[in-house]
TITORTI-974468 format. One record per residue: residue in three letters; x, y, z of N, C-alpha, C in turn. Coordinates in steps of 0.2 Angstrom, whole numbers, padded with zeros to 4 digits, always signed. Layout:
# residues N
ALAXYZXYZXYZ;...
END
This chain:
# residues 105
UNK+0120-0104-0065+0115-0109-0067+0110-0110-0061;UNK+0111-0108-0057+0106-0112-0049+0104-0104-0047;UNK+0108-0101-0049+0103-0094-0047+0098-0092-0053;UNK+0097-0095-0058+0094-0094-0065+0088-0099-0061;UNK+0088-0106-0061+0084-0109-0060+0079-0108-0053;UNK+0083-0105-0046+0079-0101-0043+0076-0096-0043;UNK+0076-0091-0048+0074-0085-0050+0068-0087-0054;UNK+0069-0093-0057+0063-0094-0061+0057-0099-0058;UNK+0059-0103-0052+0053-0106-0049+0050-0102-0043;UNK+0052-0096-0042+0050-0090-0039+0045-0086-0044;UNK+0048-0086-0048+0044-0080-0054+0040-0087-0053;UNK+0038-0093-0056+0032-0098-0057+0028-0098-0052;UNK+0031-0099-0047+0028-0099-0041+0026-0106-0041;UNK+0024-0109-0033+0026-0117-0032+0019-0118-0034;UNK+0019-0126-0036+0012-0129-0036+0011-0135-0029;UNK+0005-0132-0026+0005-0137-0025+0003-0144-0021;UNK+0001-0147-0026+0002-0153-0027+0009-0157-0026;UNK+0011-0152-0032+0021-0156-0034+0025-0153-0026;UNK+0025-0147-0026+0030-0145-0021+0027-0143-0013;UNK+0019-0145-0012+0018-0146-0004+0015-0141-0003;UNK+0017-0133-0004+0015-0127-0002+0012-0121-0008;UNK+0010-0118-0002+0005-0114-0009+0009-0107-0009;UNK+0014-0106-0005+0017-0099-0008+0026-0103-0005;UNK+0028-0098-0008+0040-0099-0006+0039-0098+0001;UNK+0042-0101+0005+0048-0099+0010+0054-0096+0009;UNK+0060-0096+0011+0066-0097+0013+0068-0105+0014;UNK+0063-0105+0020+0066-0113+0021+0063-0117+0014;UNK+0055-0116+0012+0056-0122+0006+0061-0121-0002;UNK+0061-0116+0001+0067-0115-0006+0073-0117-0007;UNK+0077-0118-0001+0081-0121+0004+0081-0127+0004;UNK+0075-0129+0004+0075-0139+0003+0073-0140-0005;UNK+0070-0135-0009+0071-0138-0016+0077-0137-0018;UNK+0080-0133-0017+0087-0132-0019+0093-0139-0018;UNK+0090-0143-0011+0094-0148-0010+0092-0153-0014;UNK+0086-0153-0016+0080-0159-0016+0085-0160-0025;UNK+0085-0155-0028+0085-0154-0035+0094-0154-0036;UNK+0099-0151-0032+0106-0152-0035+0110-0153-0031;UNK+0108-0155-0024+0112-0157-0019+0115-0153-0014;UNK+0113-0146-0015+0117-0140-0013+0113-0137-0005;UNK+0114-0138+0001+0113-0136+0005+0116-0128+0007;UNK+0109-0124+0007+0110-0117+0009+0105-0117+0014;UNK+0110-0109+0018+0106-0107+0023+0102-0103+0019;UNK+0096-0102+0025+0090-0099+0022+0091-0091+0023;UNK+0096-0089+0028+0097-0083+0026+0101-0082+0018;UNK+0105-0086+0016+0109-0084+0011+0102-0086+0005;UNK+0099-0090+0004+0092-0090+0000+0090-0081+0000;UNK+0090-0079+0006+0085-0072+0007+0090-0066+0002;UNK+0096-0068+0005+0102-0065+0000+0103-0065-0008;UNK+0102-0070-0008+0102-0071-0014+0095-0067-0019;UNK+0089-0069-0015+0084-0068-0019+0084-0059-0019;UNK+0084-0057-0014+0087-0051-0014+0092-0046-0021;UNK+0098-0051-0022+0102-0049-0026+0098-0049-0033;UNK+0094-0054-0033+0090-0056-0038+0085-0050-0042;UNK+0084-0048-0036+0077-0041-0037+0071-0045-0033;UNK+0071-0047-0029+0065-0051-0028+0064-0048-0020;UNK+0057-0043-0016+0057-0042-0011+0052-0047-0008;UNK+0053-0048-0001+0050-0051+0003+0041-0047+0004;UNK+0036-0052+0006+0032-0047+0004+0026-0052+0009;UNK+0024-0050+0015+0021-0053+0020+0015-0049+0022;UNK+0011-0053+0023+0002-0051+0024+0001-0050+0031;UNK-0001-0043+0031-0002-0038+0035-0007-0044+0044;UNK-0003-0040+0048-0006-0049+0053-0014-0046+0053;UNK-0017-0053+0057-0025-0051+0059-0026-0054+0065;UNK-0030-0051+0068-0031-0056+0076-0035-0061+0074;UNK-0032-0065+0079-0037-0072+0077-0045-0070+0079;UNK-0047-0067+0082-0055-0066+0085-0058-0060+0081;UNK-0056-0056+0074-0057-0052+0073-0063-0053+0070;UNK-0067-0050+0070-0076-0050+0068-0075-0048+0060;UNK-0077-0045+0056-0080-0043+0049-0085-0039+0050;UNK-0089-0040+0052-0096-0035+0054-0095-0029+0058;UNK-0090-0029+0061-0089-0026+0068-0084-0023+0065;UNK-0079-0024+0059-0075-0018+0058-0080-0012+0054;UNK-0085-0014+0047-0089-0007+0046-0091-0003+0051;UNK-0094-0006+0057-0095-0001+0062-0089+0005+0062;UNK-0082+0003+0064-0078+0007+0064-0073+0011+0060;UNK-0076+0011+0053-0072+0014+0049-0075+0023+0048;UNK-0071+0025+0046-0070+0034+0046-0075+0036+0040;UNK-0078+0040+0039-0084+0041+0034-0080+0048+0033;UNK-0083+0050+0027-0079+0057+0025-0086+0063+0024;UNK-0086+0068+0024-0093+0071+0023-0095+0071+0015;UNK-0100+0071+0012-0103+0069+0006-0098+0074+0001;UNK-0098+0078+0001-0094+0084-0002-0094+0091+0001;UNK-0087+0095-0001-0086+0097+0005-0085+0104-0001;UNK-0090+0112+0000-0092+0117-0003-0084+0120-0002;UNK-0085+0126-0008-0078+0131-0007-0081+0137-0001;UNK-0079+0140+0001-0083+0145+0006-0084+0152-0001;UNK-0089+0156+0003-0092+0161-0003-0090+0167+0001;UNK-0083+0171-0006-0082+0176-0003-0084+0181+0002;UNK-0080+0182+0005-0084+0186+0010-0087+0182+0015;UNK-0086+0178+0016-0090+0175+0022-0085+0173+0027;UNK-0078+0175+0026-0073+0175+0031-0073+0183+0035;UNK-0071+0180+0040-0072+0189+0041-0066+0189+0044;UNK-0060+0192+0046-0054+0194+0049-0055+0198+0055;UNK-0052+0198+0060-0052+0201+0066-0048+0205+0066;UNK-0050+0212+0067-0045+0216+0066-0044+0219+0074;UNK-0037+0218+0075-0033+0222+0081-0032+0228+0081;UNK-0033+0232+0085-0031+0238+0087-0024+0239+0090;UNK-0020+0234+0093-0013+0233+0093-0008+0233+0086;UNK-0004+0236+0087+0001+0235+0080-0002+0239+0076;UNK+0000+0246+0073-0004+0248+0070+0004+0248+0064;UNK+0003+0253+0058+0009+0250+0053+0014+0253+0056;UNK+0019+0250+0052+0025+0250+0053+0028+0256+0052;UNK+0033+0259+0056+0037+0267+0055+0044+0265+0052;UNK+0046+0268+0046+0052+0267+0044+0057+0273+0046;UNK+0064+0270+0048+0069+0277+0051+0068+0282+0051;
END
């Protein structure tokens, strides 16, 4: 029953007004779980759980706190506008004078 009813204020996801935060912890799950049936868990057994549940942790990628916006366009990678097939014949092969074919026994 308590794993049903965490599995479902995860899938809701918290509001919050009512529950304080705008996304789950471990730890706030942790304290609703107390708040609501009295049951104190660790917050790794929370991560355990939610885990068994099918539920992945899913954490935003960091950023420097000084990072500009403007200053990242300058550094992104550009690809060439479109890129042609080569027209036969315009390879040309280098042929060696070494290795001539092969002698069989």
């Amino acid at each position: 029953m308590h794993r049903q009813a965490l599995a479902k204020i995860v899938e809701s996801g918290p509001i919050p007004a009512v529950h304080g935060v705008v996304r789950w912890r471990r730890k706030d799950l942790a304290q609703w779980l107390f708040q609501e049936y009295q049951i104190s868990v660790d917050e790794t057994t929370i991560g355990r759980e939610l885990k068994a549940l099918g539920f992945a942790k899913l954490s935003a990628r960091p950023r420097h706190y000084a990072q500009n916006e403007g200053d990242l366009e300058s550094f992104k990678k550009t690809s060439p506008p479109h890129w042609q097939q080569s027209k036969a014949g315009s390879r040309r092969t280098s042929r060696s004078s070494s290795g001539g074919p092969t002698k069989l026994g």
